[in-house]
GULUM-132071 format. One line per field, with one value per residue (C-alpha): residue in one letter; x, y, z. Coordinates in Angstrom, 3 decimals. Layout:
! residues N
residu	c(A	...)
x	c(X	...)
y	c(Y	...)
z	c(Z	...)
//
This chain:
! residues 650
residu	c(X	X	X	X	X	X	X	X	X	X	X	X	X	X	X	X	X	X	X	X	X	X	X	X	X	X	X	X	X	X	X	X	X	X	X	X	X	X	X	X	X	X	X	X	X	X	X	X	X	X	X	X	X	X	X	X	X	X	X	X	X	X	X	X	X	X	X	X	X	X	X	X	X	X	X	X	X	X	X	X	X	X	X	X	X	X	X	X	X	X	X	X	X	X	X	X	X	X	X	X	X	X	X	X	X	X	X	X	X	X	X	X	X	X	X	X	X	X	X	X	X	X	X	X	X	X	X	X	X	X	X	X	X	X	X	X	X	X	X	X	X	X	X	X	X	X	X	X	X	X	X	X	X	X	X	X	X	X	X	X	X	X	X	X	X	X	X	X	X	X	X	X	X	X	X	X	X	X	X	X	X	X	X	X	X	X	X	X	X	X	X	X	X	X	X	X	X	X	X	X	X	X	X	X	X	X	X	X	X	X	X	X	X	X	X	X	X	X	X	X	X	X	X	X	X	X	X	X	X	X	X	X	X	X	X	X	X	X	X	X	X	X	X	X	X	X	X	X	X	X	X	X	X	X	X	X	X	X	X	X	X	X	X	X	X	X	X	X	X	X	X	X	X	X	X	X	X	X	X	X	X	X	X	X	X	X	X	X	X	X	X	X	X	X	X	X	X	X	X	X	X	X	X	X	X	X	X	X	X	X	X	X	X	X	X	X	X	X	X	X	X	X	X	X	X	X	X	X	X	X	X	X	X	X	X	X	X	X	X	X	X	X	X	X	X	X	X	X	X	X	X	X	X	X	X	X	X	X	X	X	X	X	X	X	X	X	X	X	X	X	X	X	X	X	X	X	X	X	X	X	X	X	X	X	X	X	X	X	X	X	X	X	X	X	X	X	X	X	X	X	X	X	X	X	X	X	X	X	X	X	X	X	X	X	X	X	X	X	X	X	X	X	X	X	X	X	X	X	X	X	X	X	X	X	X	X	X	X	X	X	X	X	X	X	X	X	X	X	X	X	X	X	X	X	X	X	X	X	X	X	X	X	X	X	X	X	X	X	X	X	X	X	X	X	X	X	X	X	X	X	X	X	X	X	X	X	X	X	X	X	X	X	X	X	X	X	X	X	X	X	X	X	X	X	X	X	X	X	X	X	X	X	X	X	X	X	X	X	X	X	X	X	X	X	X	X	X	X	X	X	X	X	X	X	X	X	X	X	X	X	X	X	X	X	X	X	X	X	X	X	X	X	X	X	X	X	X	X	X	X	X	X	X	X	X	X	X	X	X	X	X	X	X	X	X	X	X	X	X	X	X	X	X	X	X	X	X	X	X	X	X	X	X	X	X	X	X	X	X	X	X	X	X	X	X	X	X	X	X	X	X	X	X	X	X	X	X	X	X	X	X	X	X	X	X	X	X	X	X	X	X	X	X	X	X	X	X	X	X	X	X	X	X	X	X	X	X	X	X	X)
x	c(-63.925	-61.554	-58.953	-55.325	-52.820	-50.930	-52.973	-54.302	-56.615	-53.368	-52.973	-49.454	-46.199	-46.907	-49.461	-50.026	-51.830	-54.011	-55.085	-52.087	-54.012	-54.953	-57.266	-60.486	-60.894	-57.454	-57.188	-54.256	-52.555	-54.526	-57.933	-56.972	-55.600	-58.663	-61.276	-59.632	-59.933	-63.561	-64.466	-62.315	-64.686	-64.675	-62.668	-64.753	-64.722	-65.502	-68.426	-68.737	-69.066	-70.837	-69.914	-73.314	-72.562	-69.470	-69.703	-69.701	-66.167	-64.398	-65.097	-63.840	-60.669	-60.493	-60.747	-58.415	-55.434	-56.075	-55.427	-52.222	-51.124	-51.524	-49.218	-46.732	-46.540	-45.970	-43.709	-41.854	-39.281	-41.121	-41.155	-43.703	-46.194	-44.991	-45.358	-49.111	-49.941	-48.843	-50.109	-53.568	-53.388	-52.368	-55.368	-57.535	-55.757	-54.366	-50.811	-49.857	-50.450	-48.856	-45.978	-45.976	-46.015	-43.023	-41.080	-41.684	-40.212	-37.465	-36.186	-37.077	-34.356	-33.414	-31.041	-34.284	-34.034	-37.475	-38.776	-37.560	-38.982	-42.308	-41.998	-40.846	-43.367	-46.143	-44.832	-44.395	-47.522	-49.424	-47.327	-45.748	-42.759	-41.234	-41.858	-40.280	-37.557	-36.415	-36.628	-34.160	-31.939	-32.463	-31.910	-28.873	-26.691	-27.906	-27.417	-24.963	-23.250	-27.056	-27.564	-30.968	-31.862	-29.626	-31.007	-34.690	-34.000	-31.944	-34.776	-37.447	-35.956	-35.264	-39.160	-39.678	-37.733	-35.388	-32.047	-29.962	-31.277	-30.791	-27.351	-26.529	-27.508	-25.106	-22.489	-23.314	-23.114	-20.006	-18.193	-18.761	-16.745	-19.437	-18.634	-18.911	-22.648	-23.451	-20.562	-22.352	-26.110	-24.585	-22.895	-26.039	-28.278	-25.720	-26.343	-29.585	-29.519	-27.569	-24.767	-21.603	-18.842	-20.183	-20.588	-17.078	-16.090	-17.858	-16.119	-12.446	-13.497	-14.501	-11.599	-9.105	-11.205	-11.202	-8.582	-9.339	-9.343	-13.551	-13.644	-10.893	-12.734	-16.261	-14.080	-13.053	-16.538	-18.246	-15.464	-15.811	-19.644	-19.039	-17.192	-13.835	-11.206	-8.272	-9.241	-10.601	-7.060	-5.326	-7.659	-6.294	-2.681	-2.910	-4.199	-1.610	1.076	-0.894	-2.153	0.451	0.778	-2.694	-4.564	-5.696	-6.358	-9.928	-8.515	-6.132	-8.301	-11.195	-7.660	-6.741	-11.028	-11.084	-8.123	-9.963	-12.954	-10.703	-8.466	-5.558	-4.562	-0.625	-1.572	-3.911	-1.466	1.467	-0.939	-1.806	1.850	2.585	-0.302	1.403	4.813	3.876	1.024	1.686	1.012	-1.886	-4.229	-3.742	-5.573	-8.702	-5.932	-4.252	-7.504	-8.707	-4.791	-4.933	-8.388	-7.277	-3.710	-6.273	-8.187	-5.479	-2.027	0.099	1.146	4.260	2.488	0.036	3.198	4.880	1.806	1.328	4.939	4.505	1.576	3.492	6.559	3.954	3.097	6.417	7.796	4.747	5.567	9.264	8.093	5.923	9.286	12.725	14.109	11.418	13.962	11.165	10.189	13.268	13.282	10.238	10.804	14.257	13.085	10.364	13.439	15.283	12.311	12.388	15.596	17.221	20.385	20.493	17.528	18.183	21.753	19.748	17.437	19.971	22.139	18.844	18.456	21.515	21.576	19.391	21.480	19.555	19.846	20.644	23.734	22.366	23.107	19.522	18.343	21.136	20.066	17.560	19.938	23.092	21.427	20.696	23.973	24.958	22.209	23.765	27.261	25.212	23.841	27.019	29.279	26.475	23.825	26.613	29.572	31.147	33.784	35.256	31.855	30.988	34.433	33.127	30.016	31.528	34.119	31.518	29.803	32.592	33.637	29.789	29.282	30.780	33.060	33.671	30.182	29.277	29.994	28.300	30.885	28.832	29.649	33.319	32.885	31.201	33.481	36.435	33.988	33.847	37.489	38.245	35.710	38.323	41.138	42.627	43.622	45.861	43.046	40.248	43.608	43.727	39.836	40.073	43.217	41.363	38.371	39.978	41.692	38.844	36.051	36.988	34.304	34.089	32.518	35.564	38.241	35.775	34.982	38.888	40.161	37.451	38.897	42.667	41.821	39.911	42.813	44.856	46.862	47.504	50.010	47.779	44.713	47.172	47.892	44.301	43.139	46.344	44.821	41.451	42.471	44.252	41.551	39.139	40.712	37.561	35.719	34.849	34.778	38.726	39.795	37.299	37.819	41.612	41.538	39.077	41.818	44.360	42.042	41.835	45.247	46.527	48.271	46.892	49.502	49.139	45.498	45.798	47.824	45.915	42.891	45.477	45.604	42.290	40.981	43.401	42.041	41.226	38.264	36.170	32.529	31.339	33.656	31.788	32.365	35.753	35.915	33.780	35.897	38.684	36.829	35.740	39.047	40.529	37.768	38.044	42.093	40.498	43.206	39.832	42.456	43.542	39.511	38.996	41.643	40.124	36.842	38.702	40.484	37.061	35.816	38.324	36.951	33.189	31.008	27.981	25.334	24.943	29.307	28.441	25.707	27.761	30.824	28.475	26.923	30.925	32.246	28.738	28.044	31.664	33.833	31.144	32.276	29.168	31.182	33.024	30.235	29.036	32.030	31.330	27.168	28.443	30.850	28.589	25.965	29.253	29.700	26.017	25.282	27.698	26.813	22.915	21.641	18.874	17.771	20.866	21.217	17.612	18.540	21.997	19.949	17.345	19.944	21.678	18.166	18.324	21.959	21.370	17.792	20.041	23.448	22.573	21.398	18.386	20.113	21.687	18.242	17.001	19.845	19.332	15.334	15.884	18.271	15.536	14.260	11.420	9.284	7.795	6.240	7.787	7.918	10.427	10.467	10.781	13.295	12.377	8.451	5.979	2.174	-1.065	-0.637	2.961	4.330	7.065	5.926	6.476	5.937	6.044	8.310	9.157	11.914	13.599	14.154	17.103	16.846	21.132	20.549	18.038	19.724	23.234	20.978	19.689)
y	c(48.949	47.479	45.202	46.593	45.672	42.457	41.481	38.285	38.221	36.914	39.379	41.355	40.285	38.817	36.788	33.316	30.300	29.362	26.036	24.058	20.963	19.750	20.993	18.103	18.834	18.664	20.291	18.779	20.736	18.635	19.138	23.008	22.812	20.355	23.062	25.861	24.090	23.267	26.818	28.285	29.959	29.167	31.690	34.044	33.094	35.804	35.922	35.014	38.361	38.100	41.182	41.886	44.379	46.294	49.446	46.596	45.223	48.659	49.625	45.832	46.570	50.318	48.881	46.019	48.345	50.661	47.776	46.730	49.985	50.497	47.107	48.167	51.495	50.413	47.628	48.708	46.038	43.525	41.863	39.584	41.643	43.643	39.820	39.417	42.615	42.093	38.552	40.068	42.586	39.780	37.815	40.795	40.283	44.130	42.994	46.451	47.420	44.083	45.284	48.530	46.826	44.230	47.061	49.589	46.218	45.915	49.425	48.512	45.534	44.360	41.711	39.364	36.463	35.203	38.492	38.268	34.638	36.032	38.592	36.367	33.481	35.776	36.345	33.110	31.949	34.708	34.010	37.297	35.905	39.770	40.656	37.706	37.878	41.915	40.633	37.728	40.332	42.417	39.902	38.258	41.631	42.907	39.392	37.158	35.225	33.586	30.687	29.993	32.989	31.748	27.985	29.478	31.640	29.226	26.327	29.353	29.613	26.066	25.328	27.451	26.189	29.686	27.097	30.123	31.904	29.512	29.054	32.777	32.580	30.151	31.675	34.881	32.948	30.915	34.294	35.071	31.169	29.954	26.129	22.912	22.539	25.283	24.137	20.607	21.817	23.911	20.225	18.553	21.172	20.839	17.014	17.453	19.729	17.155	19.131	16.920	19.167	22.080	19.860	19.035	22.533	23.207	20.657	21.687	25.309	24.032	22.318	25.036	27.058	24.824	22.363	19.583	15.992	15.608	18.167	15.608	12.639	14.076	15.242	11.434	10.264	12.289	11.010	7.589	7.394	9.128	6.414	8.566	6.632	7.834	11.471	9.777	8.789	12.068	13.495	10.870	11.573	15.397	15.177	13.369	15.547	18.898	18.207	15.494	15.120	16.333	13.730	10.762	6.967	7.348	8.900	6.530	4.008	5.546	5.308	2.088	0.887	3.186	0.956	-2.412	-1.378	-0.906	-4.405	-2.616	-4.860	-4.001	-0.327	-0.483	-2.884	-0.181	2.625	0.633	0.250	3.607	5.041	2.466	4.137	7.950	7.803	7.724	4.113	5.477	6.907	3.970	1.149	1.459	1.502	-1.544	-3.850	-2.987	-3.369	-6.939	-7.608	-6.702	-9.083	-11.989	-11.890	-10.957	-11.533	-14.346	-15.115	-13.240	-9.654	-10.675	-11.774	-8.559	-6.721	-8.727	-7.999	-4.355	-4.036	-5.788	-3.600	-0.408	-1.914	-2.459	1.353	2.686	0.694	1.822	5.464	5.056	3.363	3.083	0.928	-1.405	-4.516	-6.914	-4.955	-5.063	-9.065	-9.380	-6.559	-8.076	-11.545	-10.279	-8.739	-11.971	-13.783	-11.883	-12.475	-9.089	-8.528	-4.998	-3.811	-6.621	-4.794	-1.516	-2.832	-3.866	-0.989	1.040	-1.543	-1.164	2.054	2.678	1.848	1.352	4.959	3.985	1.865	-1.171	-4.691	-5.838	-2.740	-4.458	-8.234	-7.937	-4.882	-7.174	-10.032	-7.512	-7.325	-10.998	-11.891	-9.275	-10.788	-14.056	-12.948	-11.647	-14.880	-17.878	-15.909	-13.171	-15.174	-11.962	-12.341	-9.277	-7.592	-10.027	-9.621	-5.424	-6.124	-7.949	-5.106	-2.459	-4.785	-4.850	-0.873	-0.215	-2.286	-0.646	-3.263	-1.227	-1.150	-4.400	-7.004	-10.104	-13.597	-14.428	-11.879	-12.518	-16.596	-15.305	-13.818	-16.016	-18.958	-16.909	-16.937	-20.599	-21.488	-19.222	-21.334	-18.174	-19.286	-16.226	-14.243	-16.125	-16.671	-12.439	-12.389	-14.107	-12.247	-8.945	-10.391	-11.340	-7.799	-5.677	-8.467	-10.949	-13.033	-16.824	-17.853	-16.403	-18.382	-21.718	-21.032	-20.084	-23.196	-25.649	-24.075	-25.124	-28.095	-29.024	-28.093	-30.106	-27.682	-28.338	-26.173	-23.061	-24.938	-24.661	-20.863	-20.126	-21.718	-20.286	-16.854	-17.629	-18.247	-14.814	-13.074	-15.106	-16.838	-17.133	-18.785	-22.603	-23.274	-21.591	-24.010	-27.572	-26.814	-26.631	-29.923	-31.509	-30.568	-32.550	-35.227	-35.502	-35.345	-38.056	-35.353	-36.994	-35.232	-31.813	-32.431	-33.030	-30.086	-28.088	-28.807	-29.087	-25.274	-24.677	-26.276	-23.542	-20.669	-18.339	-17.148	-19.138	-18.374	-22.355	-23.816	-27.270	-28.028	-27.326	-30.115	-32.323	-32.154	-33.482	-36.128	-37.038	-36.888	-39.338	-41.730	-42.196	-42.913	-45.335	-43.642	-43.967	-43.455	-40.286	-39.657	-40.095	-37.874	-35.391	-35.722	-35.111	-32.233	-30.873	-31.723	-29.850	-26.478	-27.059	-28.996	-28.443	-31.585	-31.864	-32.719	-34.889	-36.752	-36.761	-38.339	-41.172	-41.528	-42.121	-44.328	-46.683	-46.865	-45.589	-47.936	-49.693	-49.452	-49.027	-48.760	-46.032	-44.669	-44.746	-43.400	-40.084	-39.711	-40.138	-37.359	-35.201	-36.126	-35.315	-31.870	-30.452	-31.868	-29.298	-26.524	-27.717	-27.856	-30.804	-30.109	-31.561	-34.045	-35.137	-35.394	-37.121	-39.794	-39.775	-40.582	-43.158	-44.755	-44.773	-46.145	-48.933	-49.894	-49.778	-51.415	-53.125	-55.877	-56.131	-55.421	-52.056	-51.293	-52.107	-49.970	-47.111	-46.846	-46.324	-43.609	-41.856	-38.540	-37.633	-34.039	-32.599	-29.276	-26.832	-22.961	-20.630	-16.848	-14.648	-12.245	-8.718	-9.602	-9.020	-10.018	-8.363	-8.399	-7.183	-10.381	-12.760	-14.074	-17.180	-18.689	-22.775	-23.983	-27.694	-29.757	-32.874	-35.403	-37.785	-41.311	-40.540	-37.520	-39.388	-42.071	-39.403	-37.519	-40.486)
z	c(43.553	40.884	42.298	42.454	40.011	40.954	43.582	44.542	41.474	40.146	37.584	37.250	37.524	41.126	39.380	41.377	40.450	43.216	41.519	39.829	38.964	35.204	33.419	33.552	29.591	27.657	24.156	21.773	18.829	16.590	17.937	17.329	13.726	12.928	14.137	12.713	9.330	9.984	10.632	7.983	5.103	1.759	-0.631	-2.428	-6.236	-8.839	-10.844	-14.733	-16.292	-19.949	-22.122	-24.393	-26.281	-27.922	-25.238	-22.456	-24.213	-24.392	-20.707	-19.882	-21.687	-20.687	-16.805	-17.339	-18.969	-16.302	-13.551	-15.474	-15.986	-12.196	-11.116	-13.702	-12.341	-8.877	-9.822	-13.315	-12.595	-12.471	-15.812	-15.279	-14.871	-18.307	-19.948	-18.349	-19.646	-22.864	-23.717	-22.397	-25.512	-27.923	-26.490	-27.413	-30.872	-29.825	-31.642	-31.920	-28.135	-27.327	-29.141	-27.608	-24.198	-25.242	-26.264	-23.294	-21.116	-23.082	-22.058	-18.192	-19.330	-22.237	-21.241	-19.857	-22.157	-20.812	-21.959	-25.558	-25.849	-24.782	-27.336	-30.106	-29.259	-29.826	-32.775	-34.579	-32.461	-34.429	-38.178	-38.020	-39.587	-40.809	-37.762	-35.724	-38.144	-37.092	-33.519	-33.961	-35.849	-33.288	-29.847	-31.815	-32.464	-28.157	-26.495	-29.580	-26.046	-25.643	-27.985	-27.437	-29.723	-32.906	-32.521	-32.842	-35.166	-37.378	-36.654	-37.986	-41.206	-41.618	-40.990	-43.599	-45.428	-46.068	-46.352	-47.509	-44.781	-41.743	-43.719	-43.330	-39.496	-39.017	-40.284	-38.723	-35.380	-36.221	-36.269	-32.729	-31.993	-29.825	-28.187	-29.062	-29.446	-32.003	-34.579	-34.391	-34.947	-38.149	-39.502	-38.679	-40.841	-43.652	-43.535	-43.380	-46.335	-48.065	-48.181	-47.108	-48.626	-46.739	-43.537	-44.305	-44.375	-41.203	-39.267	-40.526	-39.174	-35.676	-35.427	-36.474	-34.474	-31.105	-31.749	-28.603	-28.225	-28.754	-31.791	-33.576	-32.818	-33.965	-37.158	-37.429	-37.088	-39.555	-42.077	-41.224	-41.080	-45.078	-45.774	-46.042	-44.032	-45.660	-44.101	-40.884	-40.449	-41.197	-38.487	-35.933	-37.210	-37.084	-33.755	-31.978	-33.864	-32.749	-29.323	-28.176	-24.345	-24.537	-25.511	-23.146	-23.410	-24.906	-27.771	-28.485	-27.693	-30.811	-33.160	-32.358	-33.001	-35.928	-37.577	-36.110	-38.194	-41.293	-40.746	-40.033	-37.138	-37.186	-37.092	-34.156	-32.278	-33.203	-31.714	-28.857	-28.337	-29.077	-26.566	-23.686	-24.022	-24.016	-21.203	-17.832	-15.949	-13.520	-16.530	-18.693	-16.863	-19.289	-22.256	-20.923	-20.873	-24.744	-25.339	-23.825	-25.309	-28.811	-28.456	-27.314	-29.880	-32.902	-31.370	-30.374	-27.090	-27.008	-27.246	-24.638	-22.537	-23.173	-22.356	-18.906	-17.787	-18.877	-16.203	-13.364	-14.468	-13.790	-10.575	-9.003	-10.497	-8.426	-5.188	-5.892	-6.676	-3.056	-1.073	-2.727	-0.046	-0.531	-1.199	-1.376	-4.232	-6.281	-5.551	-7.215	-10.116	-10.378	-10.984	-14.094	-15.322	-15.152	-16.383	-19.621	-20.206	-21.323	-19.922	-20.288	-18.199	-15.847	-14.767	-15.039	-12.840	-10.108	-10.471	-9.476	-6.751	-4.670	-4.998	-2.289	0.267	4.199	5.710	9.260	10.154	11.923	10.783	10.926	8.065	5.642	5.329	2.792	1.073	0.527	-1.486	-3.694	-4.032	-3.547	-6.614	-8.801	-8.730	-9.441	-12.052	-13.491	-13.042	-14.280	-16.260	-18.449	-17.654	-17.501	-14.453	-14.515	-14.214	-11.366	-9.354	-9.683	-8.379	-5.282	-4.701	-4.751	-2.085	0.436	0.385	0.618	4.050	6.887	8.308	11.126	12.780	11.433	8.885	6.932	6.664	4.145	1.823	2.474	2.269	-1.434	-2.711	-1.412	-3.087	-6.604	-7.132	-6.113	-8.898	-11.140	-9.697	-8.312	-4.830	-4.247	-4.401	-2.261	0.368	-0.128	0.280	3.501	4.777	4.309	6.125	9.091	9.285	8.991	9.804	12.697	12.939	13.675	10.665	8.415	10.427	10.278	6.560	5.765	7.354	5.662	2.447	3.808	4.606	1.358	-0.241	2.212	3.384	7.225	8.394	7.074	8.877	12.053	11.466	10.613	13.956	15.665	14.945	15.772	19.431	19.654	18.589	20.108	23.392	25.374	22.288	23.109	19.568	18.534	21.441	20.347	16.070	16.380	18.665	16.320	13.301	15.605	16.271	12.591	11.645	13.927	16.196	19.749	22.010	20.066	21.031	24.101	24.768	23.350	25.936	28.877	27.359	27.068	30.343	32.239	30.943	33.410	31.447	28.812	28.147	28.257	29.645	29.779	26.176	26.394	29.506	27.320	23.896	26.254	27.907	24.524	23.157	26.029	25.674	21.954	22.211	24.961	27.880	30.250	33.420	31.730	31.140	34.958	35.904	33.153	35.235	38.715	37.480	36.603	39.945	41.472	39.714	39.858	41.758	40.050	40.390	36.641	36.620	39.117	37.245	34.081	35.749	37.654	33.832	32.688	35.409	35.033	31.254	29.757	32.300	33.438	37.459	39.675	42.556	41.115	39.816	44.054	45.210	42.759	43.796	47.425	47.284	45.976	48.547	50.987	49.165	49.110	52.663	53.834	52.178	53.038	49.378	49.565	46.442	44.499	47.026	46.006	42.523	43.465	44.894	42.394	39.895	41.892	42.262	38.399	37.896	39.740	37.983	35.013	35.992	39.743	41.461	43.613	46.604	45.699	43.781	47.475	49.345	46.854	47.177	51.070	50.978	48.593	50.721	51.368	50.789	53.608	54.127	56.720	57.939	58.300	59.606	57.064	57.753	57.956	57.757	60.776	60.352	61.553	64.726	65.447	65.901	62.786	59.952	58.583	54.986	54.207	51.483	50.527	51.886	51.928	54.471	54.253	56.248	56.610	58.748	61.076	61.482	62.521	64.950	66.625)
//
């Protein structure tokens, strides 16, 4: 009984594999592909048939047309079948069939190039020249666009030497205005015919005809290799005056060789020149190294200069072109400019310059801008000498800043500067006026007053300064400048006001160098009592360890009094032990130690050394902080011991 289907024969879509283990005898792709090779037969080739008599031929060829009548049947468009069939025929020297086939293919489709070839090459192959000859006439008036056709049939007549013939091919051809190639195979069979006037003629046609670039330069060519450069040159002329913005650097290039070659050295440089000016920068580099070639080996060293700064010129327009505001840029273009030396596309050059002013109105954007500026009026006063021009350039400066977001003293000092070195004082006094209206900042009032006082001028030094402190009254340096002017001036109690002034302030951003210009000021007029009550005064409103240090430092080296000197360190020591700071009581008796090293004897160097503290670690709760267990945590720190406070507790 047969087994049911999908039993446990395994057969069926409940198919299992009782036995999943490999195979003991493993086959590989390889092993399959090499046996299937092995046993793969041989193909059957077709017997050598020997045709005895002429019976024997005609049923040969009556089966063979009967074959190739059948493919062509089944497959009429394919034309290779129609070209088999028809070089069979020709084989049998059957030209006539062979025709008959060539020309039943050519109304399956006439516009096969391959098939025409196959047509004409039995032709010429056989020497049916008539015959080949109506076929060319034939393919060139169907198919003219395919230029395969006209070479061969030109290249037939030429081989046989029909020159009249070929001739009138080519000009049958020329009508139809193929390209480049065609026009250059009719000059070449003119040459070859020895015919330069026609070739000539030729060669004006394809130009007129396709008037580009490469049909001017072949004209040029052909002229020059004939030895005609006066019409070589009228080609090169009439090009640039026809095709113009056309043309690239190659050309121009050929024109300036072509004039080499004829020892015309001043017209090649003048084309070369010419070709620099009308091209644009980026499709000239090939143009600018035969340029710079040619001027090394026939120029001077001017034209190769000029050439040089006309590259770096095309470099910086191109990083300008890329990033007007590029001031680093202009600096550089600026100085070429000022390298060459003409004036006129120097200003042009910093006109362009500044006007590309920063767009976003923040001081640090307008550094590099204003010595644009700043250079230009420069320029104007020492290089042009033209003042008037320069004193522009300097007012166009100031209304282009905006003095009311920010400002630049230097600009202001500048200008003020300029017209002092034109002896017109008004106007720098003016200059300065205007800056301290609109401007305000220290540098005009220092830079105002050095001019004042230059000029010796004191009482304007005093109103200068007396300015400076109203609109600056928390300014150190209004308050230590206008002392120093007393200082200078002999005007000790004026001085001395004026810190008595200054030290009262209720508000002055560093105060310390006010304090110190009056210590300094006391000291040097040798009133060291007035000094000392300087340095109590200062005590009184700060007690900071460094005053304290710096007033042990005066008392020991300045009035050389130690025990003064003591009496200061020990009130400090007083001060900070109250308000339990050991840290600057350390460094109150570190400097002691150091005092007396310098200015003591052995027994206060003694004295001082045991009143030194000393570091010891300790802990302290830290407030707020509980460790792992729930309970305070502490952190150590470093403190100081003094010997003073042991000694108290005791």
């Amino acid at each position: 009984m047969a087994p049911k289907h999908g039993g446990s024969t395994g057969m069926g879509k409940n198919a299992q594999v009782r036995n999943k283990s490999a195979n003991p005898n493993q086959i590989t792709a390889e092993q399959l592909l090499r046996e299937a090779v092995d046993r793969q037969q041989e193909e059957a080739v077709a017997p050598k048939q020997r045709i005895a008599d002429e019976d024997e031929l005609m049923m040969y060829k009556v089966r063979k047309r009967k074959e190739f009548e059948d493919v062509i049947r089944r497959q009429r468009q394919n034309i290779g079948s129609w070209v088999k069939y028809a070089q069979w025929e020709a084989s049998q020297q059957e030209f006539r069939r062979a025709r008959s086939i060539f020309e039943r293919a050519l109304h399956v489709e006439y516009q096969n190039v391959s098939l025409w070839l196959k047509y004409l090459e039995m032709e010429m192959k056989n020497k049916f020249v008539n015959h080949a000859r109506n076929l060319f006439d034939r393919v060139v008036q169907l198919l003219p666009r395919v230029d395969q056709f006209w070479y061969k049939y030109a290249y037939m007549e030429e081989l046989l030497a029909n020159y009249a013939g070929a001739r009138t091919i080519y000009e049958r051809w020329m009508e139809w205005e193929p390209d480049d190639s065609p026009w250059l195979q009719y000059v070449k069979f003119e040459e070859r015919c020895g015919e330069l006037d026609k070739a000539r003629k030729v060669l004006e046609r394809y130009v007129s005809c396709r008037p580009t670039q490469q049909a001017f330069l072949r004209l040029c060519k052909f002229e020059e290799k004939h030895n005609n450069a006066a019409r070589a040159r009228s080609g090169f002329e009439k090009s640039v005056e026809l095709l113009g913005q056309e043309l690239d650097e190659k050309f121009y290039i050929k024109f300036a060789q072509f004039e080499q070659r004829q020892r015309e050295m001043e017209r090649a440089q003048a084309i070369f020149k010419l070709a620099l000016d009308i091209l644009p920068k980026g499709a000239s580099d090939e143009l600018y190294r035969a340029y710079v070639s040619f001027e090394k080996q026939h120029g001077d060293r001017d034209a190769i200069e000029e050439v040089v700064i006309n590259k770096r010129r095309f470099i910086y327009e191109e990083a300008i072109v890329k990033n007007p505001r590029n001031y680093d840029v202009w600096f550089d273009y600026v100085r070429l400019e000022e390298s060459v030396g003409d004036v006129t596309r120097i200003r042009e050059t910093y006109e362009r310059a500044v006007g590309n002013k920063p767009p976003v109105m923040q001081k640090r954007f307008w550094r590099r801008y204003i010595y644009l500026w700043i250079y230009f009026a420069l320029f104007e006063e020492l290089q042009t000498g033209d003042i008037e021009k320069a004193r522009a350039v300097y007012d166009a400066l100031l209304k282009v800043v905006p003095h009311k977001q920010f400002s630049f003293a230097k600009i202001w000092k500048l200008y003020a500067e300029f017209e002092v070195r034109q002896l017109e004082l008004d106007r720098a006094r003016r200059i300065y006026g205007r800056a301290i209206a609109e401007c305000q900042k220290e540098r005009i009032f220092l830079d105002y007053a050095d001019l004042e006082m230059r000029l010796g001028n004191i009482d304007r030094c005093r109103t200068i300064y007396g300015k400076f402190l109203e609109v600056h009254p928390h300014n150190p340096k209004a308050w230590t400048v206008y002392v120093d002017l007393e200082d200078s001036v002999g005007e000790i109690e004026r001085a001395r006001a004026l810190c008595e002034l200054a030290v009262n302030q209720e508000r002055l951003d560093m105060p310390e160098l006010v304090w110190k210009r009056f210590i300094d000021l006391e000291v040097s007029q040798e009133q060291l009592d007035n000094a000392r009550k300087v340095w109590q005064q200062l005590l009184g409103k700060s007690h900071h360890v460094r005053v304290y240090i710096a007033y042990s430092d005066f008392e020991a080296v300045t009035c050389q009094s130690m025990e003064k000197a003591r009496e200061a360190l020990d009130d400090g020591q007083k001060h900070f032990k109250v308000e339990n700071r050991n840290e600057e009581r350390a460094m109150l008796l570190e400097h002691l130690l150091k005092l007396e090293r310098e200015h003591g004897d052995d027994t206060s160097i003694e004295a001082a050394e045991k009143r030194q503290p000393k570091r010891e670690k300790k802990r302290r709760v830290i407030p707020g902080g509980e460790g792992e267990d729930g309970q305070e945590a502490y952190e150590e720190y470093m403190d100081y011991a003094f010997q003073e406070d042991n000694k108290e507790q005791q």
